[in-house]
RONU-155606 format. One record per residue (C-alpha): residue number from 1; residue in one letter; chain; x negated, y negated, z. Coordinates in nm, 3 decimals. Example, Ala and Ser with C-alpha at 12.3 -4.5 7.8 and 13.67 -1.06 7.14 Angstrom:
<1, a, A, <-1.230, 0.450, 0.780>>
<2, s, A, <-1.367, 0.106, 0.714>>
This chain:
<1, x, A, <-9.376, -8.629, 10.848>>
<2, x, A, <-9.266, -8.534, 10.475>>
<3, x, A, <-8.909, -8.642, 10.603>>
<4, x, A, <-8.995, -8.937, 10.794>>
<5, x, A, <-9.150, -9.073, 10.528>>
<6, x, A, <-8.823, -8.982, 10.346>>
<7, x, A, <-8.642, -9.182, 10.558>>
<8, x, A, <-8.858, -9.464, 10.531>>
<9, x, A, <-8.868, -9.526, 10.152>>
<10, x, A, <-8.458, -9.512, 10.252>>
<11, x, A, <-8.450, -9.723, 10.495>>
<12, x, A, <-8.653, -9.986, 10.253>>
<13, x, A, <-8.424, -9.925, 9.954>>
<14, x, A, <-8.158, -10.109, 10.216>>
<15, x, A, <-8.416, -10.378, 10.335>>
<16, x, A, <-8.447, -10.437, 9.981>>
<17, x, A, <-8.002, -10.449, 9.915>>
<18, x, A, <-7.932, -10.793, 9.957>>
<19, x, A, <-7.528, -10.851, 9.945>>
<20, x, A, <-7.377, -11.185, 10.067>>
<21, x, A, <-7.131, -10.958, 10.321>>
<22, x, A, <-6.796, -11.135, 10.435>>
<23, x, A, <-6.609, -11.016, 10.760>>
<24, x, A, <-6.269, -10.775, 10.678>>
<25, x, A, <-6.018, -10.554, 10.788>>
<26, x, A, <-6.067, -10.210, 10.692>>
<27, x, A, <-5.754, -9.926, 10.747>>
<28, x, A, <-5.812, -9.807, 11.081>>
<29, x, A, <-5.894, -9.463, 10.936>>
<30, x, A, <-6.213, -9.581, 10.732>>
<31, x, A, <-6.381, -9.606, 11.109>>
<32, x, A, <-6.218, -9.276, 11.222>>
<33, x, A, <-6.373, -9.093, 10.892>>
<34, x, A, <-6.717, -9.260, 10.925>>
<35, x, A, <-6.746, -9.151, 11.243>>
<36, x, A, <-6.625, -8.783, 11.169>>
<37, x, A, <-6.868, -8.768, 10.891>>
<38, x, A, <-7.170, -8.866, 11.128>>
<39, x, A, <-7.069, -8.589, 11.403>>
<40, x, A, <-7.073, -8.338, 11.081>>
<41, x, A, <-7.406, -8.511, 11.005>>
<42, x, A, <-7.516, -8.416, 11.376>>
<43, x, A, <-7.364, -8.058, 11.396>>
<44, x, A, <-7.541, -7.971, 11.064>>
<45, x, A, <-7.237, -7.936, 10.858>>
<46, x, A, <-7.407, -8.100, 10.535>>
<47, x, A, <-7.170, -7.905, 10.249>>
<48, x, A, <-6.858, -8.095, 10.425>>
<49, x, A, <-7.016, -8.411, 10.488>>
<50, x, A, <-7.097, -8.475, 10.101>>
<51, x, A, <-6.755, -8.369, 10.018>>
<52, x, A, <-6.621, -8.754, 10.079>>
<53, x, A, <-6.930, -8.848, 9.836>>
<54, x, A, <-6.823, -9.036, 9.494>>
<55, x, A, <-6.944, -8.888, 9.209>>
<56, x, A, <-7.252, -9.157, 9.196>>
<57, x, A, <-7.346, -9.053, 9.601>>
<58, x, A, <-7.318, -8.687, 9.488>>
<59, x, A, <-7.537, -8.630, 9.224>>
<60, x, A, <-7.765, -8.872, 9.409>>
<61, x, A, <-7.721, -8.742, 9.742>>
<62, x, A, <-7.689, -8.338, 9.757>>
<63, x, A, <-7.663, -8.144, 10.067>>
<64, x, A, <-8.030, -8.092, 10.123>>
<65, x, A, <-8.128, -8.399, 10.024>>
<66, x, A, <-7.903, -8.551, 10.311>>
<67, x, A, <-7.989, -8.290, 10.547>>
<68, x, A, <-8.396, -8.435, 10.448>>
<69, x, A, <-8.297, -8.780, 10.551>>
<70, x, A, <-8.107, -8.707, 10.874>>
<71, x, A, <-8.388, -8.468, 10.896>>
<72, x, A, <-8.627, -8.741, 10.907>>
<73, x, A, <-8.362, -8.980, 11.151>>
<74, x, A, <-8.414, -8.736, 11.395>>
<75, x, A, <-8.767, -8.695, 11.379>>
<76, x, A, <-8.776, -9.082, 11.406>>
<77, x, A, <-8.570, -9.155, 11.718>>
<78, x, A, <-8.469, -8.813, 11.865>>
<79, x, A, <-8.134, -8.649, 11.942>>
<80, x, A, <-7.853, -8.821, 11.868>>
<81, x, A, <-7.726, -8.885, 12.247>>
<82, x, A, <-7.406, -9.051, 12.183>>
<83, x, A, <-7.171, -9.283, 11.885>>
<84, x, A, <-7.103, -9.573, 12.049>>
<85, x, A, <-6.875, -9.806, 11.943>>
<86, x, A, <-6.785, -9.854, 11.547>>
<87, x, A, <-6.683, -10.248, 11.320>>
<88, x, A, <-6.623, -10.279, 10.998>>
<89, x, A, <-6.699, -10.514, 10.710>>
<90, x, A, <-6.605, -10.605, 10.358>>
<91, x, A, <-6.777, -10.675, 10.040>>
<92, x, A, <-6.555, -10.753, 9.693>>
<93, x, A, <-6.404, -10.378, 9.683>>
<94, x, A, <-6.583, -10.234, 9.924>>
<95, x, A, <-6.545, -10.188, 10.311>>
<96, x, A, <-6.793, -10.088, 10.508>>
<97, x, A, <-6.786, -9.951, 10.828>>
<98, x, A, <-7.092, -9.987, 11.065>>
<99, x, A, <-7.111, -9.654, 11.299>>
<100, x, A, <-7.359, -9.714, 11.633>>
<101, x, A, <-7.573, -9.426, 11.681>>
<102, x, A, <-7.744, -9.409, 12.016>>
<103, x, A, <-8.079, -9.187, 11.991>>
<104, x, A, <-8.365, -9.064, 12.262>>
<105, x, A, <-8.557, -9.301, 12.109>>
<106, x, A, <-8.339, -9.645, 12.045>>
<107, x, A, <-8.033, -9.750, 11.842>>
<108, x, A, <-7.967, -9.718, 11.480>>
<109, x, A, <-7.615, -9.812, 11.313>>
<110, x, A, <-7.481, -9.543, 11.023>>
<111, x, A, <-7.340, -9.788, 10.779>>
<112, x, A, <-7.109, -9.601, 10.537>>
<113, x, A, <-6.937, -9.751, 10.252>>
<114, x, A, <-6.593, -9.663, 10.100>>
<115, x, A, <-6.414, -9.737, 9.807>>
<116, x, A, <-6.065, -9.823, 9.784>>
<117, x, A, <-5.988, -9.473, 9.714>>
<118, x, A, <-6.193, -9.399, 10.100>>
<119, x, A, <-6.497, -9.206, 9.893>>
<120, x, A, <-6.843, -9.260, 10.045>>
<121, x, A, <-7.033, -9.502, 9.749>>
<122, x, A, <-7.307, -9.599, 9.978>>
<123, x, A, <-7.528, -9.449, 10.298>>
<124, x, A, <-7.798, -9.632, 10.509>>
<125, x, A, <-7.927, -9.606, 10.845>>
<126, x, A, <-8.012, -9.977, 11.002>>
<127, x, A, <-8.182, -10.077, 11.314>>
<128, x, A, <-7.984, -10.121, 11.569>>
<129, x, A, <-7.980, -10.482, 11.782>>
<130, x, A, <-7.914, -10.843, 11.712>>
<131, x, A, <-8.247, -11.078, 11.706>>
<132, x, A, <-8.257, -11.295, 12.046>>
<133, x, A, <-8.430, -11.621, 12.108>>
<134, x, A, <-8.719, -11.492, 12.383>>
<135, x, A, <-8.752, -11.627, 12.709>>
<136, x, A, <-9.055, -11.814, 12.643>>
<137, x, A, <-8.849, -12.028, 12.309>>
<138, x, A, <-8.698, -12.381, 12.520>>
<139, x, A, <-8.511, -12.529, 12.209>>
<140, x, A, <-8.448, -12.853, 12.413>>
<141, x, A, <-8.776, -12.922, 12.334>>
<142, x, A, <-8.800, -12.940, 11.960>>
<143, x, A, <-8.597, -12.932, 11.655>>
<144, x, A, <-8.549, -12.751, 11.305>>
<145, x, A, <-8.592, -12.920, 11.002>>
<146, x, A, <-8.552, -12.797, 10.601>>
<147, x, A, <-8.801, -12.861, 10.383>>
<148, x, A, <-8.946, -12.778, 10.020>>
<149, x, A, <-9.275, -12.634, 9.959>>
<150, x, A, <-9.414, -12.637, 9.648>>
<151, x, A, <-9.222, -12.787, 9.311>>
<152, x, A, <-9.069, -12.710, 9.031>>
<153, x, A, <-9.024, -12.309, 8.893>>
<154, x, A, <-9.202, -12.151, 9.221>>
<155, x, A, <-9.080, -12.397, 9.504>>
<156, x, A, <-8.987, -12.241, 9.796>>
<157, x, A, <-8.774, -12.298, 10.085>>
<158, x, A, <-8.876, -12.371, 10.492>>
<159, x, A, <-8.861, -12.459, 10.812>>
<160, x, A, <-9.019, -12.728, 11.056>>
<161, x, A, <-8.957, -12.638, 11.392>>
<162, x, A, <-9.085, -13.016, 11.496>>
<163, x, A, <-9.143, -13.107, 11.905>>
<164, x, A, <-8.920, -13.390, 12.013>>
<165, x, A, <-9.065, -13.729, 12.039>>
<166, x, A, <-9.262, -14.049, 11.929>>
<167, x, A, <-9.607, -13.872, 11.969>>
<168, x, A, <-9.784, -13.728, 11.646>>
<169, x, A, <-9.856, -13.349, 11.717>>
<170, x, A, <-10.075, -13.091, 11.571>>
<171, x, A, <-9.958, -12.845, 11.327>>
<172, x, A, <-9.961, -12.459, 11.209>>
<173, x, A, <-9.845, -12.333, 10.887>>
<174, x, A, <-9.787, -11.950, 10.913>>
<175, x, A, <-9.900, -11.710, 10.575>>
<176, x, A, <-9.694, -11.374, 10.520>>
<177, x, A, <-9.864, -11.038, 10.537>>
<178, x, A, <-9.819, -10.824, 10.248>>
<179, x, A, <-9.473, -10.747, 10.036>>
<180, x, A, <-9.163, -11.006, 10.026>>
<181, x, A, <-9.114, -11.139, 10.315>>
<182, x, A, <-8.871, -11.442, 10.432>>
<183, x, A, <-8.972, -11.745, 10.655>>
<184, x, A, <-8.910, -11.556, 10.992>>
<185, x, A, <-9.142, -11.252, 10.849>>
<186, x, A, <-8.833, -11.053, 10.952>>
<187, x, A, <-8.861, -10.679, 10.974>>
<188, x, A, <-8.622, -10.455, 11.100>>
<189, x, A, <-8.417, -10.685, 11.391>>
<190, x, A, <-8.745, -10.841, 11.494>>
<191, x, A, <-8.898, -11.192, 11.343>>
<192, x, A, <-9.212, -11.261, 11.436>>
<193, x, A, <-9.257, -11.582, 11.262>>
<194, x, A, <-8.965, -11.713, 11.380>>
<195, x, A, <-9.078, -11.608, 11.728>>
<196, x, A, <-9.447, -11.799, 11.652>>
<197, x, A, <-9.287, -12.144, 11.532>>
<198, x, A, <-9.021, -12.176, 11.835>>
<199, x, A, <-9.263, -12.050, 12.066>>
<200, x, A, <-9.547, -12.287, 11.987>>
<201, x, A, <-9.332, -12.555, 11.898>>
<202, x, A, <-9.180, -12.543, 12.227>>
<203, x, A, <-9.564, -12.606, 12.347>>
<204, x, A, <-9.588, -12.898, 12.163>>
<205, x, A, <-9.713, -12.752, 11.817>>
<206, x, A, <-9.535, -12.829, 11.526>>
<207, x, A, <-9.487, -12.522, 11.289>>
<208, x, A, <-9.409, -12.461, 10.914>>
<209, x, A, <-9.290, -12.149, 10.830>>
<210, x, A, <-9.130, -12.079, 10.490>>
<211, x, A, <-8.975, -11.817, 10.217>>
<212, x, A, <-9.278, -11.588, 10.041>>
<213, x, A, <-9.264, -11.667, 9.635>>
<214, x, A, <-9.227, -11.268, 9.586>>
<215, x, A, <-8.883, -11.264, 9.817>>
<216, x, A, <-8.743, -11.617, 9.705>>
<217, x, A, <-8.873, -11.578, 9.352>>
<218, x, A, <-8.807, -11.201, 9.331>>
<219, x, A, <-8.687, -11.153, 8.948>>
<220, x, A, <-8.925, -11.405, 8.815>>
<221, x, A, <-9.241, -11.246, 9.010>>
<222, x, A, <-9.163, -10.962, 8.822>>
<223, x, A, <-9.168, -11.080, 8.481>>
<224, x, A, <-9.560, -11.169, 8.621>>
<225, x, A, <-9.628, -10.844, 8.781>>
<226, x, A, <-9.836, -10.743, 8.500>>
<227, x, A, <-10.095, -11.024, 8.588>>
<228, x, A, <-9.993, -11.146, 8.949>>
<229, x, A, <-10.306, -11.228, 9.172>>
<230, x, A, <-10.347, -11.326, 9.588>>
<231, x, A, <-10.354, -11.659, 9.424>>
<232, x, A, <-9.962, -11.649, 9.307>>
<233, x, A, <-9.843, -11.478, 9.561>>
<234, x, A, <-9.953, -11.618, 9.868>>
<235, x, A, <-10.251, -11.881, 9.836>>
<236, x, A, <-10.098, -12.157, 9.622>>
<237, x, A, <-9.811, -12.185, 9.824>>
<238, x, A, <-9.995, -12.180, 10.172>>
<239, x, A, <-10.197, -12.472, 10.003>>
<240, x, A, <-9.883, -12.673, 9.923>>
<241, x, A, <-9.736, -12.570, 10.298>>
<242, x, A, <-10.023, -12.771, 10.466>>
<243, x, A, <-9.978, -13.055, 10.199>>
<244, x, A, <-9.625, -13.057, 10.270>>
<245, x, A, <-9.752, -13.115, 10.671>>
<246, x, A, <-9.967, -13.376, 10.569>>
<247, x, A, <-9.762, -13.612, 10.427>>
<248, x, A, <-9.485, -13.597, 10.764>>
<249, x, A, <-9.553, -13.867, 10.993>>
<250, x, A, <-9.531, -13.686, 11.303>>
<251, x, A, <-9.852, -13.445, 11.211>>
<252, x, A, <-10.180, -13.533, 11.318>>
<253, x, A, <-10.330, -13.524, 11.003>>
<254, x, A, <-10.650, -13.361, 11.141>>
<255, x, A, <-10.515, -13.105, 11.297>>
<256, x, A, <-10.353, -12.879, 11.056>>
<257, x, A, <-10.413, -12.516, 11.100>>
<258, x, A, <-10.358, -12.202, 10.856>>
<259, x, A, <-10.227, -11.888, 11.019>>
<260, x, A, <-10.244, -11.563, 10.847>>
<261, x, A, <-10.098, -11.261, 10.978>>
<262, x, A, <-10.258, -10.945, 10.799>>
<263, x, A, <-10.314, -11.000, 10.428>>
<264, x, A, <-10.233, -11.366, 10.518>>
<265, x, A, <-10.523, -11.300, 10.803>>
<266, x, A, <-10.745, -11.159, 10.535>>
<267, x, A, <-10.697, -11.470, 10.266>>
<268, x, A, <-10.766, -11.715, 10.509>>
<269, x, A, <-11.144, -11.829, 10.321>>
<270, x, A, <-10.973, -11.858, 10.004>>
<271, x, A, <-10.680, -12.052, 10.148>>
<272, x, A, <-10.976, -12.304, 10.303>>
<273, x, A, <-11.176, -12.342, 9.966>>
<274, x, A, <-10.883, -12.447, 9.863>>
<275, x, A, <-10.731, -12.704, 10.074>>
<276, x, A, <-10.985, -12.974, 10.272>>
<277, x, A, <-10.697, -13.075, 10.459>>
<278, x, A, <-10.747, -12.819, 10.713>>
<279, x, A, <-10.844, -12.841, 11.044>>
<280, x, A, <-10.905, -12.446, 11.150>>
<281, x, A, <-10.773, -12.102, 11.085>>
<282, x, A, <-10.648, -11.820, 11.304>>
<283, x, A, <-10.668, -11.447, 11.203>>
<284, x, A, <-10.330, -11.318, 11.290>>
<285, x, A, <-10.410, -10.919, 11.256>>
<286, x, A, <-10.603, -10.996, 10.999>>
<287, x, A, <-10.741, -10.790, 10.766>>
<288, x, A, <-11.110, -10.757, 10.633>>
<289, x, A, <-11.174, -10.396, 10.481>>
<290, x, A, <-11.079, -10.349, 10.086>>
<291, x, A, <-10.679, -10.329, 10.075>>
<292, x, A, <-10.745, -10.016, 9.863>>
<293, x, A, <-10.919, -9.876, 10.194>>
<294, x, A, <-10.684, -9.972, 10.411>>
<295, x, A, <-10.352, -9.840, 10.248>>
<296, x, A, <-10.570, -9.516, 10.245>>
<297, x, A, <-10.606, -9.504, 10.584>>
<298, x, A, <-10.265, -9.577, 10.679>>
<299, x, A, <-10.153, -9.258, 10.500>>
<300, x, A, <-10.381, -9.045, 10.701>>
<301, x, A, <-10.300, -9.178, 11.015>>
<302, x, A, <-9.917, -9.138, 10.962>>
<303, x, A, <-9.932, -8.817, 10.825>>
<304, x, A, <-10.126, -8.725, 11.127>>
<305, x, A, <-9.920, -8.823, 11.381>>
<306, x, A, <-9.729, -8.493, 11.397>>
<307, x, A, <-10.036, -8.314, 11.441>>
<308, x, A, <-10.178, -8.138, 11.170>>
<309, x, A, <-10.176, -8.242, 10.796>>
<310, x, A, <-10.012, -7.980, 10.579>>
<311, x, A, <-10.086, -7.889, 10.241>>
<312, x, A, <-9.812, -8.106, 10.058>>
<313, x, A, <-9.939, -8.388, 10.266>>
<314, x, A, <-10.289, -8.327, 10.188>>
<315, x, A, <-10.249, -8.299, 9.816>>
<316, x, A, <-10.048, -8.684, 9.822>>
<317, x, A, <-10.359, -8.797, 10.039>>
<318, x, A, <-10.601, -8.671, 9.747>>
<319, x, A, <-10.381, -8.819, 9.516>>
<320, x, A, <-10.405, -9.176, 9.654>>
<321, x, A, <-10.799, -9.101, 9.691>>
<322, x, A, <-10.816, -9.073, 9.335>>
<323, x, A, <-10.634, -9.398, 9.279>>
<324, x, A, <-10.885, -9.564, 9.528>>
<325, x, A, <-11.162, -9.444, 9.362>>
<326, x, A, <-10.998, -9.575, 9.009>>
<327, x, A, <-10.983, -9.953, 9.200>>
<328, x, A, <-11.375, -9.891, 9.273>>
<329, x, A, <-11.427, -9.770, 8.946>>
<330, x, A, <-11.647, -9.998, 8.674>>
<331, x, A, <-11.418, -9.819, 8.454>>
<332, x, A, <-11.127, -10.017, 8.578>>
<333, x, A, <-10.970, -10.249, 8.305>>
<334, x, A, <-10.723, -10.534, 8.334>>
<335, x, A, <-10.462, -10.313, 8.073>>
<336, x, A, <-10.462, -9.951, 8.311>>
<337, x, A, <-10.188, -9.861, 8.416>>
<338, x, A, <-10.013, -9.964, 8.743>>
<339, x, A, <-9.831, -9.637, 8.859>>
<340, x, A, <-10.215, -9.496, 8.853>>
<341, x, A, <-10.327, -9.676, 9.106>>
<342, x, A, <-10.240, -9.784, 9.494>>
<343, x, A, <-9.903, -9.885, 9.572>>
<344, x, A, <-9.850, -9.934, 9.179>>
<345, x, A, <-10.001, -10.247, 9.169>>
<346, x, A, <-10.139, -10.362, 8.820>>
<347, x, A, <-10.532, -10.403, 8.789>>
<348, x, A, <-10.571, -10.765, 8.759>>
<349, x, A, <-10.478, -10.786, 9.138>>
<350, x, A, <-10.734, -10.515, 9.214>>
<351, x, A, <-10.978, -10.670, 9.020>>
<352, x, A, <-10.921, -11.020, 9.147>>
<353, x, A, <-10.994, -10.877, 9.496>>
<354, x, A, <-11.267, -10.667, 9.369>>
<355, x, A, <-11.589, -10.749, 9.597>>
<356, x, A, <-11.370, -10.974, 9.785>>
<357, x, A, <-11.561, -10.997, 10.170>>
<358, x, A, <-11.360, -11.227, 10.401>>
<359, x, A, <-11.522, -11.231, 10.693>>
<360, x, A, <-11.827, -11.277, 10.508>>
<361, x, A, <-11.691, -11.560, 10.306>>
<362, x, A, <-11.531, -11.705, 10.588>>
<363, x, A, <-11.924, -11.786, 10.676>>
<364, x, A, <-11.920, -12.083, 10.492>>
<365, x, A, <-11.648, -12.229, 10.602>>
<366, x, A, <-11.771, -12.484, 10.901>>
<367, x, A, <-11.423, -12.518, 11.050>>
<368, x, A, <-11.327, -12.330, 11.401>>
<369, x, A, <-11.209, -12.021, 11.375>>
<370, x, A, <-10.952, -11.805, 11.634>>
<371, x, A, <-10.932, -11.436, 11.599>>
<372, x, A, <-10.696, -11.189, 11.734>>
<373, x, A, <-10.645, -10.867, 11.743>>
<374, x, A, <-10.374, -10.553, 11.913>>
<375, x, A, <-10.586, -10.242, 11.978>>
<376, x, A, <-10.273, -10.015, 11.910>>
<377, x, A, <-10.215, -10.181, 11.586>>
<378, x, A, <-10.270, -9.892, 11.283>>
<379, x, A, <-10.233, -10.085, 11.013>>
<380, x, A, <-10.529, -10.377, 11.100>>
<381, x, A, <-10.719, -10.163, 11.326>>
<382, x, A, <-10.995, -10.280, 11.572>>
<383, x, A, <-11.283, -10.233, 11.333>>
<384, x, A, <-11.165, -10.475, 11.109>>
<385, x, A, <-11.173, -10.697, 11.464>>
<386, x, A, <-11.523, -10.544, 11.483>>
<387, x, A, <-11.591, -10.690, 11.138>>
<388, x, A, <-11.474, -11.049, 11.210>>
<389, x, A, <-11.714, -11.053, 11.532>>
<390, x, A, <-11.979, -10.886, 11.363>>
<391, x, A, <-11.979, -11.226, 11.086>>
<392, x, A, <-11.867, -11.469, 11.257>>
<393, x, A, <-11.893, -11.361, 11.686>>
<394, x, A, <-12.266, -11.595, 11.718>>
<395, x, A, <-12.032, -11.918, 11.619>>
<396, x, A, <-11.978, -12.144, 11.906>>
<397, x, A, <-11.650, -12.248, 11.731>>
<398, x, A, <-11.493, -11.876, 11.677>>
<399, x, A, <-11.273, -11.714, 11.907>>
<400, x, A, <-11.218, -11.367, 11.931>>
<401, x, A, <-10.947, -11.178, 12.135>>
<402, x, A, <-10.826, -10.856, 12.124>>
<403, x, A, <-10.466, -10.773, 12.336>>
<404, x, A, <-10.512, -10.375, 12.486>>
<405, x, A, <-10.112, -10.327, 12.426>>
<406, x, A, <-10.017, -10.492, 12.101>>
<407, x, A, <-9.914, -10.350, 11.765>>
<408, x, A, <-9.961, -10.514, 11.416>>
<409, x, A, <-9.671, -10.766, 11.522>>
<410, x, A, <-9.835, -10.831, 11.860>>
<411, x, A, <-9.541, -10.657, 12.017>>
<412, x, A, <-9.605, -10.430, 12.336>>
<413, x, A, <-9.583, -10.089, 12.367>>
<414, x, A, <-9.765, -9.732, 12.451>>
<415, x, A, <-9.919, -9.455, 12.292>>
<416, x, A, <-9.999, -9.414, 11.970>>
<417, x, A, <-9.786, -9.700, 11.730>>
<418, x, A, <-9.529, -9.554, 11.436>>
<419, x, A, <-9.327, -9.743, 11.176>>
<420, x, A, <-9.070, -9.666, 11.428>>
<421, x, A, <-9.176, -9.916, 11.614>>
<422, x, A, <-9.107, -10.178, 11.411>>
<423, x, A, <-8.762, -10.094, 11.442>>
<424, x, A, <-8.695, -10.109, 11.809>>
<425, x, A, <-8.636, -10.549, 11.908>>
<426, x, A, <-8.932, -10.683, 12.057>>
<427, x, A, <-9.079, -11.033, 12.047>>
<428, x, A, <-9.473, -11.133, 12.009>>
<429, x, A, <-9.603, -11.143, 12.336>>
<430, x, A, <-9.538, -11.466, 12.522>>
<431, x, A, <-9.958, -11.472, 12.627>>
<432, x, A, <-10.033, -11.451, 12.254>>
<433, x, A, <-9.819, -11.747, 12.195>>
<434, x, A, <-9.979, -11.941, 12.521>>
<435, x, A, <-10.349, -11.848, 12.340>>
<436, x, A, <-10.310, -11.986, 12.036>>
<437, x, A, <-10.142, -12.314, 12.194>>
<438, x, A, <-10.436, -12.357, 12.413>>
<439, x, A, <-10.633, -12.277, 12.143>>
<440, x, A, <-10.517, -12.562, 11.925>>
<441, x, A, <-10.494, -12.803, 12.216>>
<442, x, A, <-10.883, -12.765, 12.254>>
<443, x, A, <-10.950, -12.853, 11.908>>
<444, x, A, <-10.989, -13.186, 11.939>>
């Protein structure tokens, strides 16, 4: 698992590399030495491979260290079974070749990047497939329009996917789970969002999805880290989302809706004490336990998954413990130090969450309520499900329902769910998307 989760913080560093990429010719031998170098990847021939390495790639990128983060491909999606095909791109001096990699376990593409003088400068491993509209999207039936939420420094981009007609519809705006997330809440090749607003608005629901503040806003968010709350990054601009609904004379005015999927899910009360304009919220997967909890338990479960825990593992599980405990800690001050504690987050966020019950405080909110929940989901697990029920289950206007093969992005699969997952294309489940419409239509 040490290597997986190798590959992981990888695989993020390109999530994170955004390049505006323009199509090129590359010499015909760029593809025929990115694909050598991956079979010498696969036959284990790691001394020759970093040979072709610039002298930034090699001091970054030594033998074992790429042998860790094949190491941890492999131990992702399986034997390599096959290279399929190969394309390449260009970016200023750069050209980048794009090597498909067919494993047991799905498709990943090998993207190398040469200089003019054919040295590797770059290496990442990207999931393999192209996002596709699902089945259950009929784009006849509504259309896409750009708008602005929020104004001025922290204004943010979106998208209204709006049913066609005269008739004034109800509407959904959808709230990001944790990190930096775009509109379409994409991750890996699948877009979940994206996949919510087409769906329902091709059910006649009008949806608002739009750009988080920490992607969009990404170098100023910084300069704030030191004092950034829930409230910057995620409730202010779900407030101005439903006032940008309200003021677009298709909505039915009383029938706005907040969706939250995960920490979205889990701000959902604070989001309604602040906004009267909303009609009713749906949990999306979302959460209710302490985030500090929560991030520990992740790291146990995916350390876990190959079985048992070793001692390097152990001691980085003890490790987070004791920056849990420093969250729950009286002694916790505004001014300690981020790296200290989970996910190197500064204290004021921890403390602005700090006794923070949402199901609880989602009491006193009288407005309907729709919860749902995938039992293979690790991340929101079924006792925070438990915990929604166990608050709010008596109300005649909550709904709770739980979905036996759905992950955290209410994508289907078996067994026990990985971060691999997430990698493989998928699309929320079409009866998820036919619940929450029906949902909405009974709100009346």
């Amino acid at each position: 698992m040490q290597q997986a989760r190798f590959f992981l913080v990888w695989l993020m560093v390109f999530i994170l590399w955004q390049s505006a990429i323009s199509a090129g010719q590359a010499k015909p031998d760029r593809e025929k030495l990115a694909r050598e170098f991956v079979k010498q990847l696969e036959q284990g021939e790691f001394e020759k491979a970093v040979q072709r390495f610039d002298t930034v790639m090699t001091k970054a990128l030594p033998p074992n260290k790429l042998e860790a983060i094949w190491k941890g491909v492999l131990s992702q999606y399986g034997s390599l079974q096959r290279i399929a095909d190969s394309r390449t791109e260009a970016i200023k001096k750069y050209q980048i070749v794009f090597v498909t990699c067919q494993f047991e376990r799905g498709q990943l593409d090998t993207k190398v990047v040469f200089t003019e003088q054919n040295e590797i400068a770059g290496l990442f491993f990207v999931p393999g497939g192209v996002y596709r509209t699902p089945g259950y999207v009929d784009k006849k039936q509504f259309e896409e329009v750009e708008v602005t939420v929020g104004a001025g420094l922290w204004a943010v981009p979106g998208t209204l996917s709006l049913p066609k007609g005269d008739k004034r519809v109800p509407a959904v705006v959808l709230v990001h789970g944790s990190g930096p997330h775009d509109r379409d809440e994409t991750i890996g090749p699948n877009k979940p969002f994206r996949d919510l607003a087409q769906g329902l608005a091709s059910r006649g629901v009008a949806v608002l999805r739009y750009e988080k503040r920490t992607k969009h806003h990404q170098l100023k968010m910084a300069l704030l880290s030191g004092g950034l709350t829930v409230k910057e990054e995620s409730v202010d601009d779900a407030v101005a989302a439903v006032d940008v609904l309200a003021n677009q004379p298709r909505i039915e005015t009383n029938r706005i809706y907040v969706l939250g999927h995960s920490l979205g899910g889990n701000l959902l009360p604070r989001i309604g004490a602040a906004s009267a304009k909303i009609a009713g919220f749906i949990s999306f997967a979302g959460s209710v336990r302490p985030l500090e909890d929560l991030v520990l338990d992740q790291v146990k479960y995916l350390f876990s998954l190959d079985g048992a825990v070793t001692a390097e593992e152990q001691q980085k599980i003890d490790a987070i413990k004791k920056q849990v405990e420093m969250v729950k800690s009286p002694a916790l001050s505004a001014d300690f130090a981020a790296s200290e504690l989970p996910l190197g987050i500064s204290a004021p966020y921890w403390l602005d969450l700090r006794g923070y019950q949402p199901a609880v405080r989602a009491q006193t909110l009288q407005k309907p309520f729709l919860i749902l929940q995938g039992e293979r989901d690790y991340q929101v697990t079924m006792v925070d499900f438990d915990l929604w029920k166990q608050a709010l289950g008596s109300r005649a206007d909550v709904t709770l329902i739980s979905y036996t093969r759905l992950n955290h992005l209410f994508m289907a699969g078996e067994g026990k769910s990985t971060p691999s997952e997430y990698l493989t294309p998928g699309h929320v489940e079409k009866r998820v998307i036919v619940d929450i419409a029906k949902w909405i239509k009974a709100q009346k």
